[in-house]
N, C-alpha and C positions, 0 to 999 in steps of 0.2 A: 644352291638355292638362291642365293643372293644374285648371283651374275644370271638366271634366269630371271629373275625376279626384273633387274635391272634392263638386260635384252630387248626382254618382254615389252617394256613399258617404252624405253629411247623410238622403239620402228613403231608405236602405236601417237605417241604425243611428242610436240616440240620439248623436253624437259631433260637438263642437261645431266648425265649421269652423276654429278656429283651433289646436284640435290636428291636424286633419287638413291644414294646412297646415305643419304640423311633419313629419309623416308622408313627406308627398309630398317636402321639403326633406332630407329624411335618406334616404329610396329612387333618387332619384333625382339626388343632390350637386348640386340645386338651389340658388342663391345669390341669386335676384331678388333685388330690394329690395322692399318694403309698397307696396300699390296706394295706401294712403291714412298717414297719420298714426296713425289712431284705431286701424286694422292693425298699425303698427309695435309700439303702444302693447300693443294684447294680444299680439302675438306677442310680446314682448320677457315678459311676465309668464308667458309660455307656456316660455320659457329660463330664466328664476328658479326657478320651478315645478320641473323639469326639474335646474335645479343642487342645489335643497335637497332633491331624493327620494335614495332611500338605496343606491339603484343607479348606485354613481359611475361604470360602467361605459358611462352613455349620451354622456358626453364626454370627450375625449382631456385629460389631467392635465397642460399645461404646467408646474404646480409644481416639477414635478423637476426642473426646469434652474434652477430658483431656486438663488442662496446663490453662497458663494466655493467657487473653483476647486478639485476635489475632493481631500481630501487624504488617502494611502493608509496613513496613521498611524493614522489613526481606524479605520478598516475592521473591524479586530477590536472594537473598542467597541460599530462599529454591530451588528457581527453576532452577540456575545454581547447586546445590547440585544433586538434580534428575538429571539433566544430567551428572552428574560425578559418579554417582551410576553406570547411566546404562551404559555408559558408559566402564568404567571399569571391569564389567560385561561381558561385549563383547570380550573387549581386550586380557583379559588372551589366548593367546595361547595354553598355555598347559591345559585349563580347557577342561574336559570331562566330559558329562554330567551335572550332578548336582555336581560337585565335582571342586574344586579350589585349586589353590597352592597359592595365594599369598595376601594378605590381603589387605584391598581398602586402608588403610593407616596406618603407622605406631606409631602414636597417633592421640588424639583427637585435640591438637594442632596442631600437622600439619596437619591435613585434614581441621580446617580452614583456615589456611594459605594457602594451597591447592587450593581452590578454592575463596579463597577473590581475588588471582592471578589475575582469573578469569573473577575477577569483574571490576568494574571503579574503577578507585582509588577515596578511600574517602565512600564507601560503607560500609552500615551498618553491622554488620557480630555477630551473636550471642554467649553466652557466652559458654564457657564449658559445661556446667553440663545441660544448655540448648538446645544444639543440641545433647547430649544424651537422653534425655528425650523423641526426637522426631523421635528415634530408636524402635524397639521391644524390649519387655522383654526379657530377658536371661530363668528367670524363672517367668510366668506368674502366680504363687500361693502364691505371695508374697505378702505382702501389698506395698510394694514398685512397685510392677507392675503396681498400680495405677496410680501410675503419670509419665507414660510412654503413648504416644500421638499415635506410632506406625503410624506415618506420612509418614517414609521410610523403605521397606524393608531389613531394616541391622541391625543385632544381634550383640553382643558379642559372640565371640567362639573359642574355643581352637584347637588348630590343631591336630587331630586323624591320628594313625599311622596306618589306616586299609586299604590300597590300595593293591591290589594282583597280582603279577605280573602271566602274563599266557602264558602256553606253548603249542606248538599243541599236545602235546602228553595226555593233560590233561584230557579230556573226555575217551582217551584210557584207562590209570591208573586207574582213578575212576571205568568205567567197571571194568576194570581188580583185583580192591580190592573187589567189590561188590562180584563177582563169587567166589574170595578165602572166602567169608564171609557167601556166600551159602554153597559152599562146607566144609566150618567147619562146619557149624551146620550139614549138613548129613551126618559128620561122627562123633560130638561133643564126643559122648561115644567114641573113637577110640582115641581120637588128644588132644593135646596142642596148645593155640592160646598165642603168645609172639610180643608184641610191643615192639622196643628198638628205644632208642634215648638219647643221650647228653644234658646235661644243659649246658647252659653258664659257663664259669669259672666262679667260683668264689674268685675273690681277696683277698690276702692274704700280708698285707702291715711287714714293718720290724720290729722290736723292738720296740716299741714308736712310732707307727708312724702307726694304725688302719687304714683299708682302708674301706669303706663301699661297701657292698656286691654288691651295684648297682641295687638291686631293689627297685622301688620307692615306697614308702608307701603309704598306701590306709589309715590306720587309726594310731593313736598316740598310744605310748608305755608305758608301767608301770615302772616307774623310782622312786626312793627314790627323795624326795619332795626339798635333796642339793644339786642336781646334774642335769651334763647337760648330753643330751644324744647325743654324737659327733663325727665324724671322720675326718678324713684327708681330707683338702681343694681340695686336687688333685688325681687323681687315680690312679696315677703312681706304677707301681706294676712289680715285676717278679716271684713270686710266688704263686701262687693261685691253686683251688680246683675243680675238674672235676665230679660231681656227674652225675654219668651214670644210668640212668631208665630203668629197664625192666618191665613192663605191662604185669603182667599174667592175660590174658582176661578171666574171667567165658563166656565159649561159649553159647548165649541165646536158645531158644529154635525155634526161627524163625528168618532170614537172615533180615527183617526189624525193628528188635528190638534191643536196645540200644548194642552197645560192647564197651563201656566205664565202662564197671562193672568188681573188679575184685580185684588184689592185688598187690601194687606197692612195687619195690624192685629198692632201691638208694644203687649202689655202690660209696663209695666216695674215691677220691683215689688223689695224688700230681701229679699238671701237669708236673711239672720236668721231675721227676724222673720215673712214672709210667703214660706213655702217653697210649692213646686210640686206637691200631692198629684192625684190624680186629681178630687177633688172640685170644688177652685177649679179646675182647668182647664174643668171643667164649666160655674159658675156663670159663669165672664169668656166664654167661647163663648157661652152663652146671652144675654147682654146683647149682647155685638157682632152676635148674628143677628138680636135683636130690633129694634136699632138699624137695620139695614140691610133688614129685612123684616120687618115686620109693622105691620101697622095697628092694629090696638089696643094693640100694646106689649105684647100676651099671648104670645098664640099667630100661629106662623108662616104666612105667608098660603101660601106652600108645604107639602106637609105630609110630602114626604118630605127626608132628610139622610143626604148620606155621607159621612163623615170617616175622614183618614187619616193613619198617625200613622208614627213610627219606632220603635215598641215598646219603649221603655224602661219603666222600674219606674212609670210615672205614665203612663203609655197603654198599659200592657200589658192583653191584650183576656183572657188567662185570669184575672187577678189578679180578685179579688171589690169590691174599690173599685173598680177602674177597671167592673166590669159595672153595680157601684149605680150609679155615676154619672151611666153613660148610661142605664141606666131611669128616675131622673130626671129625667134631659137630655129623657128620651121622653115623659112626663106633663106637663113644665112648657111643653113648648112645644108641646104635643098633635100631636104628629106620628103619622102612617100610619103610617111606615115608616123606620128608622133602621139602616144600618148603618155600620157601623166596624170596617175594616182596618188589617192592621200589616204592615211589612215580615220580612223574617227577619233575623235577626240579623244584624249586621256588613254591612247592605243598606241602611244608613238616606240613602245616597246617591240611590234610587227615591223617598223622598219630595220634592215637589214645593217644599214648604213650605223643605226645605233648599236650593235655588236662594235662594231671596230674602236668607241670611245675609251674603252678598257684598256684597248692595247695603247692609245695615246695616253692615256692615266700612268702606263708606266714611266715615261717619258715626262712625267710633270710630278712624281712622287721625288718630294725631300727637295723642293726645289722652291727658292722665293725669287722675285723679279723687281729692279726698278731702274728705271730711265734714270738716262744719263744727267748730271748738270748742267742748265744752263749762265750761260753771262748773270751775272747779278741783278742787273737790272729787268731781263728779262724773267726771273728767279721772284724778284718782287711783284708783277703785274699778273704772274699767274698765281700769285698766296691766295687771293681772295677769291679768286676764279673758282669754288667749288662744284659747280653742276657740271653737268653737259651743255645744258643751256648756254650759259655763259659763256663757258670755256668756248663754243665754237660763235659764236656772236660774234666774241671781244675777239677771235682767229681770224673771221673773216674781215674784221675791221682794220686790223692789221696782219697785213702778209708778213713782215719780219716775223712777229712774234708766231705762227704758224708753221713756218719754214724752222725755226728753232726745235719747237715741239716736239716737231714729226723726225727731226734728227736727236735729238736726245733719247726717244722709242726706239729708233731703228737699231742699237745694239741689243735690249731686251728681246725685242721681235725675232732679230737672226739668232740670237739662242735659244728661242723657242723652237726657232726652222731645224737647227743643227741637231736638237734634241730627239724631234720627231723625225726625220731622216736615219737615225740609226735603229727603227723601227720595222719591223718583219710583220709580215703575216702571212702564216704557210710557208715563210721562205721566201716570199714576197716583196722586196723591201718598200717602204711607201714611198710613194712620190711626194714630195715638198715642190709649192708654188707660189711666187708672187701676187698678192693684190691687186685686180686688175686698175689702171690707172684712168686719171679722167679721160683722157682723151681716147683710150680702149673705149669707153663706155659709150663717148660719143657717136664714134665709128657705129659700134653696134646697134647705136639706138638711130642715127643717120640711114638702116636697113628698110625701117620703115618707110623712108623716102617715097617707095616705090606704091603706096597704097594712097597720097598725097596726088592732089591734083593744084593748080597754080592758085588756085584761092584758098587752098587750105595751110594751116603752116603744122610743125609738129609739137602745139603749146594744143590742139586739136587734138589731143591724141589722149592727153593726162583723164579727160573723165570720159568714163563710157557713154552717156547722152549725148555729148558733142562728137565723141569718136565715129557713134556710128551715123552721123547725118554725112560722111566721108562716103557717097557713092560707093568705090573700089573698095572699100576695106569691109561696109556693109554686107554688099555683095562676096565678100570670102569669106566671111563671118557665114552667114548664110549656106555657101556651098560646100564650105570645106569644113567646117567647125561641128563639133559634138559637145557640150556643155551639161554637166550630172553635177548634183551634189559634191560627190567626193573625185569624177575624173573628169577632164578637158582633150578633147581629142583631135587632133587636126591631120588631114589625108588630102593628099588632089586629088579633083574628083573626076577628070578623066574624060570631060563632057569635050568637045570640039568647039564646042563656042566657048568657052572658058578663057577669059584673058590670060591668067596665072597658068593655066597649066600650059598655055599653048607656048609663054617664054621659057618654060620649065618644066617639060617634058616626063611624065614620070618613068620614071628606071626599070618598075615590075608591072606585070600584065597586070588585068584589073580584076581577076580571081584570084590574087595572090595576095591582094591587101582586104579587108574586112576592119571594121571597128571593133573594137573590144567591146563583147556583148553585158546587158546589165546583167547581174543575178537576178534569176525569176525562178519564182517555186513553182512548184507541179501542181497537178490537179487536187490532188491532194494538201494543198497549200502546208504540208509538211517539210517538205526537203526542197533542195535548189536543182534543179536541172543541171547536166552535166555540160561542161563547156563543148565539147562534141556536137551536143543538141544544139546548141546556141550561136555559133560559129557561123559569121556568115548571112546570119538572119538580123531582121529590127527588133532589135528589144527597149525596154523603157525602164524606169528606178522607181515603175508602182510597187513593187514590191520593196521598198524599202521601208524600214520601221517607220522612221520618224515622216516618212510625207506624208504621214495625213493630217501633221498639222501646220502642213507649209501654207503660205495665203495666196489666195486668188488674186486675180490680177484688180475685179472690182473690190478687193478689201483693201488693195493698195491706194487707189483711187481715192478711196470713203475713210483713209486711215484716220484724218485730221478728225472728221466728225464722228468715229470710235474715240477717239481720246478723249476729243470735248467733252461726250456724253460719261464715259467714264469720271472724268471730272466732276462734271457735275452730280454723279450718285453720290461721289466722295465729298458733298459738300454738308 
């Protein structure tokens, strides 16, 4: 009966025999023993399973007969306790859901004190380690779980940093990477997929004085058997280490299949001295892609590229650096078709690129840093130096003392490299790379040359008002450019009068390349249309949450006299 029972049900539903043999064990007060071992083995995981879900209701709680013989002195303790449980319970205001900020008490002493309050004076009030006992377990596969009474619904638990803050654009976004995720794979043979994103700084303390890296250790470290393994009590720091990720995604073969597979490349570079503009993100991309694709070390033998970012001030897709950068990101590596998306705010967990910070976390657990000594006197002039400010002021005032700096970093920095080089993923191992240098940065921003005519110079370039009174750059702003909220798009456009495209030839026929469509919902302004539908067509970002309260162009105009007036209500 059983194995028909079982038969029956596996060729009718997806449900794996060995829940189904739970099933039929619980309908039927079934107690066989396992036909096999390898049986016993999953059924018994099929009862853990089972014990850790949240429905304690699927097993009878012999707990409660746990503990010493019941004493009726306590009775009132217990039962003004249950009402401070639930109590408390309720009260939290800021509790959502199943979720809590603030803990029923801040030890076990004071929650009896807490509620002895409570009581008549002179009441009997139980011991410590007794009114724990008459909590749940923390971990029920202990043998210490045993003498745990599970009288009250209250654990031990540590406070998790997983709350998510949400924005209305969110569900837009998500669409909106899904169709870039589509549209990679349907042209996988044609493109490059790149996730970019920043680590945390990493601390870099003074002479004697090790800072620890700030991530917290998951397991203990291999140390010689007379030493301790230690840093500095405090984290007070001005110097530290900006390892920048670029994620060269293996494009999969189907838009539902993983794109966490791939090749990671850490730039590590001095926050000082060598900050993270949108432009050096540019140039160190452009080398890592040429390293990995191209044969002439030019241009990319693929010619299309998607990159995707988590929209900070250095990948933000409206910001006007971040749009020059990738038009020369688009000339220098003569690509078709380039786009680049952002998450929405407070979403940066969607990018792909932030998966791989974990596996660099291994690589900085149990680890402190600090630059080398310098000269004495130069030892003195940077004491009081505490900002950033300063510190690059008084550098650029004096090149000695800068050239010193950046050489007392450079042995912390290469054991930051060495560290994350013996770093896998999948099998993978990560690529380690240099900072790019000023004169790289020149070259690459020197790209723009070409959109310059003899009265313009490239100090023309820094704000977008004056940028685009620049004829040529106007003009490809205009023909080749896509600009959205959260994506930036740029393609030749294939026209015969086209100055750009006619020195720069596009590679693919001109049904091969398309924009990446907006998310737009259906008639039923329910759902989003499928990327299918959208492909290839004009779309727009009216369906985006937050545009209906972007400004018009005459609010932009009238801003000054909006403020005035507002001012003056407030008078």
């Amino acid at each position: 009966m059983r194995r028909e029972f079982i038969e029956r049900y596996t060729s009718k539903a997806k449900v794996k025999p060995a829940i189904l043999r739970d099933v039929y064990r619980y309908l039927t007060q079934d107690s066989a023993a396992a036909e096999s071992g390898h049986q016993a083995e999953v059924d018994n995981r099929v009862a853990e399973f089972l014990l850790q879900a949240d429905d304690t209701g699927l097993f009878y709680d012999l707990r409660r007969y746990n503990g010493r013989p019941k004493n009726e002195a306590l009775d009132p303790f217990w039962e003004e306790a249950q009402k401070y449980f639930d109590e408390a319970a309720v009260v939290d205001d800021r509790r959502q859901g199943q979720q809590m900020y603030m803990p029923l008490a801040i030890s076990m002493r004071s929650l009896i004190e807490t509620i002895a309050a409570r009581l008549p004076l002179g009441s009997a009030c139980p011991s410590v380690s007794w009114l724990r006992l008459n909590f749940w377990p923390s971990n029920p596969y202990t043998k210490a779980a045993m003498c745990y009474t599970g009288k009250f619904n209250v654990r031990y638990a540590v406070q998790q940093r997983l709350i998510r803050q949400k924005h209305p654009d969110a569900d837009f976004t998500f669409k909106q990477f899904q169709m870039m995720k589509e549209m990679a794979v349907k042209l996988r043979d044609k493109a490059n997929f790149m996730c970019l994103d920043d680590k945390s700084i990493v601390p870099i303390g003074e002479p004697g004085c090790p800072v620890s890296s700030g991530v917290r250790s998951q397991n203990r470290a291999l140390v010689p058997n007379s030493v301790k393994l230690a840093a500095l009590d405090h984290d007070f720091h001005i110097h530290g280490a900006v390892p920048s990720v670029l994620f060269h995604v293996d494009i999969p073969e189907n838009p539902s299949d993983s794109f966490y597979h791939g090749t990671v490349h850490v730039t590590v570079k001095d926050k000082v001295f060598n900050p993270s503009p949108a432009l050096r993100h540019a140039v160190e991309s452009s080398s890592i892609l040429r390293f990995a694709g191209s044969s002439d070390g030019v241009d990319l033998d693929l010619p299309i590229l998607f990159t995707y970012t988590d929209g900070g001030p250095d990948h933000r897709t409206t910001y006007w650096s971040v749009q020059l950068s990738y038009i020369i990101l688009f000339v220098a590596l003569n690509l078709d078709l380039l786009v680049a998306a952002r998450t929405a705010p407070c979403q940066s967990y969607n990018n792909p690129a932030e998966r791989t910070m974990s596996l660099l976390n291994l690589g900085l657990q149990n680890v402190s840093f600090q630059r080398n000594r310098m000269e004495e006197d130069a030892e003195y002039r940077v004491k009081s130096l505490t900002t950033l400010k300063k510190l690059r002021t008084t550098a650029d005032k004096q090149p000695a003392l800068k050239t010193a700096l950046i050489e007392s970093l450079e042995p912390p920095i290469a054991q930051m490299k060495q560290r994350f080089a013996q770093l896998k993923l999948h099998e993978e191992p990560v690529q380690v790379h240099d900072a790019a240098t000023k004169d790289q940065i020149e070259d690459f921003y020197n790209v723009a040359s070409i959109f310059l005519d003899d009265d313009c110079s490239k100090d023309d370039l820094v704000e977008k008002k004056e940028a685009l009174k620049i004829p040529k750059l106007k003009d490809f702003i205009q023909k080749h450019c896509r600009e959205r909220q959260y994506t930036f798009q740029v393609k030749k456009c294939q026209e015969d009068d086209c100055w750009y495209c006619t020195l720069n030839p596009p590679k693919l026929q001109a049904d091969e390349v398309h924009w990446l469509p907006d998310p737009t919902l259906d008639e039923n302004r329910e759902e989003f249309l499928p990327f299918a539908t959208l492909f290839g067509k004009e779309t727009t970002d009216k369906d985006r949450p937050s545009s209906g309260g972007d400004s018009s162009e005459e609010d932009k105009k009238n801003r000054s006299i909006l403020v005035a007036g507002i001012n003056i209500f407030n008078l």
